[in-house]
C-alpha positions as CSV (number, residue, x, y, z in Angstrom):
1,X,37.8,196.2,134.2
2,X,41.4,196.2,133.9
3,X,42.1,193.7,136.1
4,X,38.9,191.4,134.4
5,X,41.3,192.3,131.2
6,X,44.5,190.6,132.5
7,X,42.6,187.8,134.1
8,X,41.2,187.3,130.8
9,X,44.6,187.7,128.5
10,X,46.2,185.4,131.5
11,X,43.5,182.5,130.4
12,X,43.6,182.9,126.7
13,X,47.7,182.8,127.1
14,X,47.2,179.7,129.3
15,X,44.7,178.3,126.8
16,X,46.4,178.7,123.9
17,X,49.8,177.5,125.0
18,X,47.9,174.0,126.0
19,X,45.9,173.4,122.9
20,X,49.1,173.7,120.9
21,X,50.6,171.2,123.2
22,X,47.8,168.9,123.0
23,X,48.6,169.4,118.7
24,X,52.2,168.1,119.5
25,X,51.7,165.3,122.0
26,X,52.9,161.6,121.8
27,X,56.2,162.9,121.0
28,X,55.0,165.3,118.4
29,X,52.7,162.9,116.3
30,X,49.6,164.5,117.6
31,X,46.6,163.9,119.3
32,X,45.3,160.4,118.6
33,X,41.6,161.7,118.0
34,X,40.9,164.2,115.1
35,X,40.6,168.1,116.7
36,X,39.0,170.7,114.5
37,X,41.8,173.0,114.7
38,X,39.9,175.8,113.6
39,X,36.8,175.5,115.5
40,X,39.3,174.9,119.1
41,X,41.1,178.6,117.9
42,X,38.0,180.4,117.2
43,X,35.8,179.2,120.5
44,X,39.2,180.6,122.7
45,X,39.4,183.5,120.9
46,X,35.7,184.4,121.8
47,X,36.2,183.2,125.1
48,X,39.2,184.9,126.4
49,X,41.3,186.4,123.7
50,X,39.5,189.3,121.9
51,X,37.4,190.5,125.3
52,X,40.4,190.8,126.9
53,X,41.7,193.4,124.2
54,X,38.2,195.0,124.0
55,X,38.2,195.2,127.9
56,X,41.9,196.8,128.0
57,X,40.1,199.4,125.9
58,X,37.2,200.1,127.8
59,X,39.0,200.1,131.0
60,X,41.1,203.2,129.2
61,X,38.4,205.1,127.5
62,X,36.9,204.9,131.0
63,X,39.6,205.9,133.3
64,X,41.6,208.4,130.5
65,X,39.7,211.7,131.8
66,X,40.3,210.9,135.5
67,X,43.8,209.0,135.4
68,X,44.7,206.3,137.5
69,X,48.3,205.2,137.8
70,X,47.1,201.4,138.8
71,X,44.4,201.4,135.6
72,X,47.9,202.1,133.4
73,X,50.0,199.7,135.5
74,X,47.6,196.8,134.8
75,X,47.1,197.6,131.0
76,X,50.6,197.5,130.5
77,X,51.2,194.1,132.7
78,X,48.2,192.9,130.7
79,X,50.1,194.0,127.0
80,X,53.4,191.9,128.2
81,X,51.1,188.8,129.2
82,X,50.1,188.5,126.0
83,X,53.2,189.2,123.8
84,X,55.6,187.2,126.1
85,X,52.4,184.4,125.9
86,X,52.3,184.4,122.4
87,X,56.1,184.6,121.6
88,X,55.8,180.8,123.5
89,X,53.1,180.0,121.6
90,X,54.9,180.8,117.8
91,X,57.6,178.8,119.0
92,X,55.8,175.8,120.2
93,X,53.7,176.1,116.9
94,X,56.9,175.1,114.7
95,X,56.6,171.4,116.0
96,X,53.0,170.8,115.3
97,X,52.6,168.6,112.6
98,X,51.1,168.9,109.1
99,X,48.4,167.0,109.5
100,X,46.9,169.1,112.3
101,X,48.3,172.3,111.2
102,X,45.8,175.4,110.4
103,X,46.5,179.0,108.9
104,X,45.2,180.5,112.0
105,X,48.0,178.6,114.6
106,X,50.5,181.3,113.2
107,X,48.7,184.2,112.1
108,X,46.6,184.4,116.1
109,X,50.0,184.6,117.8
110,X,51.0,187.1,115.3
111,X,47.6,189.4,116.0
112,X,47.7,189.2,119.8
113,X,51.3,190.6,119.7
114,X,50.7,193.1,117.6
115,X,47.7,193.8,120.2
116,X,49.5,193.2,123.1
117,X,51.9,195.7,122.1
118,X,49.4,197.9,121.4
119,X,48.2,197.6,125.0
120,X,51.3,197.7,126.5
121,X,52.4,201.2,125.3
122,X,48.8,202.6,125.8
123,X,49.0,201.3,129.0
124,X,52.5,202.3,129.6
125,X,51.8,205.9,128.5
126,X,48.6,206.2,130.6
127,X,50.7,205.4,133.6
128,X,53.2,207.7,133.0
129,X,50.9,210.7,132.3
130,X,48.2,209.9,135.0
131,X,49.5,212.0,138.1
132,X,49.4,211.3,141.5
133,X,46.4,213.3,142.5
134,X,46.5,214.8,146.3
135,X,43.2,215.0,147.9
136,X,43.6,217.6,150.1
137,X,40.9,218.5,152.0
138,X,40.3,219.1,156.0
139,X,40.9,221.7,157.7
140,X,44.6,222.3,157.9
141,X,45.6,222.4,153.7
């Protein structure tokens, strides 16, 4: 689950970054056609952005009694995807154009690194605490 949880926050990154690149093309007058801003965000967030934060919480609610050192490893790669993802997409946001410009193309980036970081220090902290476990068994332990 944790691995499905950075494939997904690796597609939302990836999808977000190129609809706000499709909002500044022809040399940041826009897309040609009209694009309901709103409708784009909230159809990628569905997709990709908020299972990917609910799956980096299953994926710790299941493993936290057990403790796996990969589980915390990939929650905490999975926190940096998205902040480092969305820090790109606040700065591309600035050149988007009025006309084309929604509430929601700040305040997602905004959310998904406070989630992301979030993710990353649960993540982080899971992998620190999560021991190496030694199986020892045969006959000579």
């Amino acid at each position: 689950m944790s691995i499905t949880s950075l494939g997904l926050a690796i597609m939302f990154v990836l999808l977000i970054i190129s609809f706000y690149n499709v909002l500044i093309s022809n040399e940041g007058q826009g897309p040609e056609r009209y694009i309901d801003v709103r409708g784009v965000v909230v159809k990628t967030l569905s997709i990709s952005g908020v299972p990917s934060i609910i799956l980096a919480g299953i994926s710790f609610g299941l493993s936290k009694n057990y403790g796996s050192r990969l589980v915390g490893l990939v929650l905490a790669l999975s926190g940096m995807v998205l902040i480092i993802g969305m820090m790109i997409a606040l700065s591309i946001s600035s050149r988007i154009t009025a006309e084309f410009f929604h509430p929601l193309i700040v305040l997602v980036p905004y959310t998904f690194i406070a989630g992301g970081l979030a993710i990353f220090i649960i993540g982080f902290i899971f992998y620190l605490k999560s021991k190496k476990k030694n199986n020892k068994t045969g006959r000579f332990n």
